[in-house]
C-alpha positions in Angstrom: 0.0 0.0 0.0 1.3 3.4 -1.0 2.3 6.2 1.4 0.2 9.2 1.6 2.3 11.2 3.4 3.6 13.9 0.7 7.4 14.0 0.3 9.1 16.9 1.9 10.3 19.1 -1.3 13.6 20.4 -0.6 16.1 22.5 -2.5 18.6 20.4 -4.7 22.2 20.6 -3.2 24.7 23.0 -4.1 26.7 22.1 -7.2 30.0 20.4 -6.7 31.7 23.7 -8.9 30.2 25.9 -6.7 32.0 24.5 -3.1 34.6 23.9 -4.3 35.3 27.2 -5.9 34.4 28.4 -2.6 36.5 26.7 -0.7 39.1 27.7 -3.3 38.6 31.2 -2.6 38.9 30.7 1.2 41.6 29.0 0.9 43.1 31.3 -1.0 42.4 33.8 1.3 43.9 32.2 4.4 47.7 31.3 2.3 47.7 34.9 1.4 47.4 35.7 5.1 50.1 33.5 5.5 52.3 34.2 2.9 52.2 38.6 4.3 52.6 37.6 8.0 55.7 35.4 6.4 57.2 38.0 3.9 56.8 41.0 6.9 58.6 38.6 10.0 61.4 37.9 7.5 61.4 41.8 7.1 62.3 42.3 10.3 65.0 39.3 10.1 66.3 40.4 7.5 66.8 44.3 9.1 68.0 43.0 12.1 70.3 40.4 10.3 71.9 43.6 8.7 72.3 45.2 11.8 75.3 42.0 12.8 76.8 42.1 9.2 80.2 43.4 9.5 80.6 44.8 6.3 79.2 48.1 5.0 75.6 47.4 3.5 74.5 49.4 0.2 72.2 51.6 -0.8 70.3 48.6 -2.6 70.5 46.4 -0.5 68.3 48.6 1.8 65.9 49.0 -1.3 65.5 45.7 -0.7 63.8 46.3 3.1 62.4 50.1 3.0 60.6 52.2 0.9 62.6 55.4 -0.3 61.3 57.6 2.4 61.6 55.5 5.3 62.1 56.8 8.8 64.2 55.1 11.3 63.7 56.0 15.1 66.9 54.3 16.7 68.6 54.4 20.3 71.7 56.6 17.8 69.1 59.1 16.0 66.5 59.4 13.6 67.2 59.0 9.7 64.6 59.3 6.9 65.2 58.0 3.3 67.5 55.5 1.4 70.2 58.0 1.1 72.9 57.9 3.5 71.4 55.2 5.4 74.6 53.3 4.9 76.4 55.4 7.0 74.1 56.4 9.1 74.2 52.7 10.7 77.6 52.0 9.7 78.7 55.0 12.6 77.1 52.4 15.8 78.9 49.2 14.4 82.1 50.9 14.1 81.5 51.3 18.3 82.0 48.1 18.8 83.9 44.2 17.7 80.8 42.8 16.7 77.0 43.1 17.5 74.4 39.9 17.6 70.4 41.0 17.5 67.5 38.7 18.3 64.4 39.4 17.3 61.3 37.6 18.5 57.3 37.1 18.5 56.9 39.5 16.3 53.2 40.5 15.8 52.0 41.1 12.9 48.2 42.9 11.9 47.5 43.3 8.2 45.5 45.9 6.1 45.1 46.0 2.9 48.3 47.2 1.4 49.2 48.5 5.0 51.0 46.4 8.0 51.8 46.7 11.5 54.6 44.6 13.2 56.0 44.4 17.0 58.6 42.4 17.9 61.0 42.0 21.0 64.7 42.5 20.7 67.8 41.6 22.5 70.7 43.0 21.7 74.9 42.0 22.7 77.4 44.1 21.7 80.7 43.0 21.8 83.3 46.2 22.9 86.3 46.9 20.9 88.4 46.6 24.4 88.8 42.8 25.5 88.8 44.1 28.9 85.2 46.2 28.6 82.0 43.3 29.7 79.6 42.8 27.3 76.8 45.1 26.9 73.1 44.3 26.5 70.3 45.4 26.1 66.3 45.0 25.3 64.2 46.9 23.4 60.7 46.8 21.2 60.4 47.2 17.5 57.3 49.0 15.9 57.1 48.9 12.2 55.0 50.0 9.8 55.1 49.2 6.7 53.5 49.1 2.8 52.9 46.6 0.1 54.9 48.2 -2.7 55.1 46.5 -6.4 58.1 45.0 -5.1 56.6 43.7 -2.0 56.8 44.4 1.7 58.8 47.8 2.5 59.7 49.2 5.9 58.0 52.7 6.5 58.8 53.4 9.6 60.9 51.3 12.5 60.9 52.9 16.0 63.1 50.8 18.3 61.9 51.6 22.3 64.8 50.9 24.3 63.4 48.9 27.7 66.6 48.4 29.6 70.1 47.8 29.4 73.0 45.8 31.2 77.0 45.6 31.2 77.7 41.7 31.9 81.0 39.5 32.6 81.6 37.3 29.2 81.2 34.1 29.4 
């Protein structure tokens, strides 16, 4: 004997092209994420990597990390622009027999074409005198910076100086 209770009509599912595309697109979404909090943490690496080399960096190579107008708020002064930058940073290395930078948990918020990043910082720096102790220090970095047609540029890098310490070496 038949049923006569009506079949509940409901809407046909959702087209297999139609998921998946959207799950595409989220996906997409979420790996670009990625990929910017990436590309602006290796930044900040790659800026405070520069800070230990021991040879003069150029010009190009800070084209590479910041856009042309730049400003740089540093414990030694405040520079804006590509030019002269070189020896700008080159005058607090020459202080000292070597410097080794950590940066860490950096933070990173993204807008757009705009990006925020904070990160912690320890700092050694190894006096020119054998005698002298080592001296440290900690400090916060605040960066803005841009999506240029290049990539990720450094605006604008304050570094907040929290404390610092003279030590024996080890």
């Amino acid at each position: 004997m038949a049923s006569l209770t009506p079949t509940p009509v409901t809407a046909p599912p959702p087209a297999a092209d139609a998921v998946s595309g959207a799950r595409i697109a989220a996906l997409e979404e979420r790996l670009g994420a990625l990929e910017d909090r990436a590309e602006l943490t290796a930044l900040v690496d790659r800026f405070v990597h520069g800070l230990d080399d021991p040879g003069p960096l150029t010009e190009a190579w800070y084209r590479t990390l910041l856009t042309e107008r730049a400003r740089l708020n540093l414990p030694n002064g405040s520079h804006t622009g590509i030019t002269g930058l070189p020896e700008f940073l080159a005058a607090p290395k020459a202080l000292f027999a070597g410097n080794q930078h950590y940066a860490t948990n950096c933070a990173v918020a993204v807008e757009g074409d705009r990006a925020t990043a904070h990160a912690n910082l320890h700092a050694v720096h190894i006096p020119l005198d054998d005698s002298a102790p080592l001296f440290t220090g900690g400090a916060h970095y605040d960066v803005r910076a841009e999506r240029t047609p290049d990539g990720w540029r450094i605006a604008e890098l304050t570094v907040s100086v929290l404390w610092t310490a003279q030590g024996a070496r080890g």
